[in-house]
C-alpha positions in Angstrom: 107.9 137.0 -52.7 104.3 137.5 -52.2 103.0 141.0 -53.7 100.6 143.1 -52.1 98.5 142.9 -55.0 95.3 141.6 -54.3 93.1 140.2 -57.4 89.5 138.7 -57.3 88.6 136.0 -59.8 85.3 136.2 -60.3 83.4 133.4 -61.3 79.9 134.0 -58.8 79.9 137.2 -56.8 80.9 136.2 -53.6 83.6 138.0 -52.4 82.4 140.9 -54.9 79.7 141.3 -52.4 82.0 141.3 -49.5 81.7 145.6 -49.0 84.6 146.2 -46.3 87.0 143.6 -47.9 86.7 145.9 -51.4 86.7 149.0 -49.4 89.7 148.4 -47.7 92.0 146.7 -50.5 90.7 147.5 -53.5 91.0 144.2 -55.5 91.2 143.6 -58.9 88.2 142.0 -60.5 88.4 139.8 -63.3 84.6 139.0 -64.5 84.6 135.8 -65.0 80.7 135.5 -64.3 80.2 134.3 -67.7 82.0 130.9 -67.4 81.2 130.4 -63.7 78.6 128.1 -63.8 80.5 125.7 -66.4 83.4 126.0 -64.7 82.1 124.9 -60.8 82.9 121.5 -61.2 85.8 120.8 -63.4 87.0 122.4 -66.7 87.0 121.4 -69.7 90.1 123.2 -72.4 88.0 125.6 -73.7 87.3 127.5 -70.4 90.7 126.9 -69.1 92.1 128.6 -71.9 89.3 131.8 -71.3 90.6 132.1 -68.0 94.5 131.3 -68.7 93.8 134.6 -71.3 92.4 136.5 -68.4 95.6 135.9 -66.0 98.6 138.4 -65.9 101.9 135.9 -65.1 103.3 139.2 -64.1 100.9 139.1 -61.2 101.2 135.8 -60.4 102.4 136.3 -56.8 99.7 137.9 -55.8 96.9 137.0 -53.5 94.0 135.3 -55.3 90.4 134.8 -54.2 88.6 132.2 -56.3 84.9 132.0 -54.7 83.6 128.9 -53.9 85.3 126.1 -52.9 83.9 124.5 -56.1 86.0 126.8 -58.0 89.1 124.9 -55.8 90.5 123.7 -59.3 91.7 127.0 -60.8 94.4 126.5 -58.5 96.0 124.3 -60.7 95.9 126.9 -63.2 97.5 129.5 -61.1 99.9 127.0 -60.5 101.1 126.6 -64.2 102.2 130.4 -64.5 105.1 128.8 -62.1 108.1 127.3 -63.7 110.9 127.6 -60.0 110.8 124.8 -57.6 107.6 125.0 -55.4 106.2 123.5 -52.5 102.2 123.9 -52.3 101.0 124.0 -48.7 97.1 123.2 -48.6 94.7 124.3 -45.9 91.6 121.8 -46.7 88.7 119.7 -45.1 89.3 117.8 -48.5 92.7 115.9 -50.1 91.3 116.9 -53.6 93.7 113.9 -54.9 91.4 111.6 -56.7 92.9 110.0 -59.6 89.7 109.3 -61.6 88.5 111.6 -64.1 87.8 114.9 -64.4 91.8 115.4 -64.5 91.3 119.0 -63.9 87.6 119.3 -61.4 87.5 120.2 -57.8 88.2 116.9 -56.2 91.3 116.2 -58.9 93.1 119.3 -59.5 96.5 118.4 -56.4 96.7 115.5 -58.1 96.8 117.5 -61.9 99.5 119.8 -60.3 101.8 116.9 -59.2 102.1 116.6 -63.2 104.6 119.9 -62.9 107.9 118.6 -62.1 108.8 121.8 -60.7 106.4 121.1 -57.6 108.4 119.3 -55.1 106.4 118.5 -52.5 102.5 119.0 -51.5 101.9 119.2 -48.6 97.8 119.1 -46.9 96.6 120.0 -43.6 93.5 119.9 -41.9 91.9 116.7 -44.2 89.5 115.3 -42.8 86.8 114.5 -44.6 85.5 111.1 -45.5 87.7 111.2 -48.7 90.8 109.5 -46.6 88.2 106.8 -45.3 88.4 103.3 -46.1 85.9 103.0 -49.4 86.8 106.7 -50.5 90.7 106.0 -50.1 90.5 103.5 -53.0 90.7 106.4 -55.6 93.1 108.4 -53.9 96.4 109.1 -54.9 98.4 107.0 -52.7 101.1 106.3 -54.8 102.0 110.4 -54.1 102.7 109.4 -51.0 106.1 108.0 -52.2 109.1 109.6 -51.0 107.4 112.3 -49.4 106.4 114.3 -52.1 102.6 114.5 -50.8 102.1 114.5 -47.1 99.3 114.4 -45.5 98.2 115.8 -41.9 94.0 115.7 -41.1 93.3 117.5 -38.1 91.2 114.1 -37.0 90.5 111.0 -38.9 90.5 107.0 -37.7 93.1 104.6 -38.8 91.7 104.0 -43.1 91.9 100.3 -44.3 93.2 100.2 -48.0 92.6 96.9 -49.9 95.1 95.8 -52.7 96.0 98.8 -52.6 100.0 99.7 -52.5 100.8 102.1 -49.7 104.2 103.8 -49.1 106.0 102.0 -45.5 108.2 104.6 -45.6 106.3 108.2 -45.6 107.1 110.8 -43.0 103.1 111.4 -42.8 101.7 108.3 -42.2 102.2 104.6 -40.1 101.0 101.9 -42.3 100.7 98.3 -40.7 101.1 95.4 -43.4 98.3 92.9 -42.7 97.9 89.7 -44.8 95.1 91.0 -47.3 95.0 94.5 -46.2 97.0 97.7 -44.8 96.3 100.0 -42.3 96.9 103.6 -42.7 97.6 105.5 -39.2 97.4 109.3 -39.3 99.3 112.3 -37.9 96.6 114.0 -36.6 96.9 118.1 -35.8 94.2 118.1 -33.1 96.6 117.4 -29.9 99.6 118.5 -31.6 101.8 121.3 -30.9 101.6 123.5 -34.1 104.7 125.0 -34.2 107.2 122.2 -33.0 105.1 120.4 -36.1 105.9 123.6 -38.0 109.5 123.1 -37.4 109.9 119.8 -37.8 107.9 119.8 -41.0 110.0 122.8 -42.5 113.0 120.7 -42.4 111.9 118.1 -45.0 111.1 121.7 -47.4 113.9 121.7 -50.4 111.7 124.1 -52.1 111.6 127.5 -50.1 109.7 129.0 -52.1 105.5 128.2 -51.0 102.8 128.2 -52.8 100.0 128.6 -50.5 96.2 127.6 -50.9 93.6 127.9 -48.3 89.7 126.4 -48.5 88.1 128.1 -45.8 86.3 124.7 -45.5 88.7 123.6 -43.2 87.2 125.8 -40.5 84.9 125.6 -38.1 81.1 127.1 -39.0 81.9 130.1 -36.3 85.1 131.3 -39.0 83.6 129.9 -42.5 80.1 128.9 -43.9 80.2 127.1 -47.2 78.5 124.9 -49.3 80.7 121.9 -47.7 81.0 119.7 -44.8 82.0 122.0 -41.4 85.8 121.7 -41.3 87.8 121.2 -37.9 90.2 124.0 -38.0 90.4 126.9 -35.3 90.9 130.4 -37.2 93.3 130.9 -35.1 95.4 127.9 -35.7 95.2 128.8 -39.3 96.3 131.9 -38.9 99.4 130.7 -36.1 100.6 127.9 -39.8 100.1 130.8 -42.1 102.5 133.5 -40.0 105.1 130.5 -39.5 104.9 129.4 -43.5 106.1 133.3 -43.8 108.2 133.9 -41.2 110.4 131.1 -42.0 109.5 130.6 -46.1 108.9 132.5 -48.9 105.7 132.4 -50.2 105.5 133.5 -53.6 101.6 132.8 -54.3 98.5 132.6 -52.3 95.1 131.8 -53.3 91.5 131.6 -50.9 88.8 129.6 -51.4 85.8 128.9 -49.6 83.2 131.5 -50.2 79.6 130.8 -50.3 77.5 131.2 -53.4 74.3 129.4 -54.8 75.6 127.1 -57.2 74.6 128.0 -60.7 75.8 125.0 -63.4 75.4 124.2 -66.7 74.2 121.1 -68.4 71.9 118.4 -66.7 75.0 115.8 -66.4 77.4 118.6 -64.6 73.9 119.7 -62.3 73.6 115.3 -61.3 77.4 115.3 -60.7 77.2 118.2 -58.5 74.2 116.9 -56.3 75.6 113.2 -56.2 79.0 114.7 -55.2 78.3 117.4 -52.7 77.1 116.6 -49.0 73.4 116.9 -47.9 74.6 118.6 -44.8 77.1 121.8 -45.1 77.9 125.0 -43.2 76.3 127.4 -45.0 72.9 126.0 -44.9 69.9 127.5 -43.4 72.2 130.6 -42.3 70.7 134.0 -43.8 72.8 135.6 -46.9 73.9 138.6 -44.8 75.3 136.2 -41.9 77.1 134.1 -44.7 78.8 137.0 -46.1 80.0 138.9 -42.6 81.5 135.4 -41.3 83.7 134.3 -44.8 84.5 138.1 -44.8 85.5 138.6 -41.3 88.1 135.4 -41.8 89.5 136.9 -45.6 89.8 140.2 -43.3 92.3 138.3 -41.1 94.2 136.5 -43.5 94.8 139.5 -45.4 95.9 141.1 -42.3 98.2 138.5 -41.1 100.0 138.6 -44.5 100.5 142.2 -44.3 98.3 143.1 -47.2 97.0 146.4 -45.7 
């Protein structure tokens, strides 16, 4: 079960600087400043082996914030420390499923933790970023789709177009139509839905009770979450009404937060072009005052911890 530990990796100050957060729960800080800016976009062996060395597996059911969303990836680090049968729930404007290299980077790393047979299903709400769209789709990890071990719920997003491209018919999260030269991928969106009969329906496909949960705050909307990403669609409290329905009726053994805003500071010219062709023009955080940045991504940590019982 989920330990009331609370532990900070700290890879660029943002939640550090979050005063009534560390007032009130006291986290553990692990520095990891010193890696943080070679680590923002993917990692490379050496640095996941500094920061394997810096994890406890004795504390690996505890609640874990990670920083940015660009530090997304450590998750499938955290993930490792796990040998029972899981099944990751992801909050996320992004699918973070790309098959192309990096294997382990911020836009790869669900499809890196699919490599562990003891995760038995993933499962992603709240995508909907252009990643699912019809050019984007082509280097997503489809094939995962295949007997339900990755499903896949945006909270909006228009039918995607996939070309030569094989799509699962049968998958409990999507409707595909089988044209001549193309498919056509219809999704379950969470906008109109009822949350908790799709709670409860969703809960019956879990074998794996025990949950691994992971939440990007970049699945919310700019009033709950400012962050160097897109604005997600997500209502706090519809995050919060998922999360108190994964535990009353699961056992969530892990839980990580992302999502927190920092000034990206990266190393190397190549990893500095990657990150400026990657990220959007447009995000959340921008143009909003430091101060402002730091009371609204602390004011939504504040609730999560408080749904989960942390206090």
């Amino acid at each position: 079960m989920l330990s009331r530990k609370i532990r900070v990796l700290n890879f660029d100050d943002s939640v550090t600087r979050q005063k009534r957060l560390r007032e009130q729960y006291s986290p553990a800080v692990i520095d990891l400043t010193h890696v943080g800016p070679s680590c923002r976009i993917w990692l490379n062996k050496k640095n996941s082996e500094v920061i394997k060395e810096s994890l406890n597996v004795q504390e690996k059911n505890s609640v874990t914030f990670l920083g940015s969303g660009d530090f997304h990836h450590i998750s499938g680090l955290l993930l490792e420390q796990f040998a029972e049968p899981l099944t990751i729930i992801v909050f996320d404007y992004h699918p973070d499923w790309d098959i192309l290299p990096p294997r382990l980077g911020y836009g790869s790393w669900v499809t890196y933790a699919l490599r562990n047979p003891n995760i038995k299903k993933i499962i992603l709400l709240g995508v909907s970023s252009h990643d699912i769209s019809t050019f984007s789709i082509q280097t997503g990890n489809l094939a995962a789709l295949t007997d339900n071990r990755v499903e896949i719920y945006p909270y909006r997003h228009c039918p995607t177009t996939t070309f030569f491209k094989k799509v699962p018919g049968h998958s409990a999260s999507i409707r595909v139509e089988d044209k001549l030269f193309y498919k056509k991928i219809h999704w379950q969106e969470l906008r109109n839905a009822d949350l908790t009969k799709f709670f409860l329906a969703l809960k019956e496909r879990i074998d794996a009770r025990q949950v691994y949960v992971s939440v990007d705050k970049d699945c919310l909307r700019a009033p709950y979450s400012l962050t160097n990403w897109e604005e997600g669609c997500f209502e706090l409290d519809d995050v919060l009404l998922l999360l108190g329905l994964i535990k009353k009726h699961l056992d969530i053994v892990g839980l990580d937060i992302t999502g927190d805003y920092s000034l990206p500071k990266i190393n190397g010219k190549f990893m500095e072009f990657l990150y400026q062709t990657d990220h959007p023009k447009i995000f959340s955080a921008q143009g909003r005052a430091e101060a402002e940045i730091n009371s609204v991504n602390e004011a939504t940590n504040l609730e999560i911890l408080g749904l989960l019982g942390q206090a």
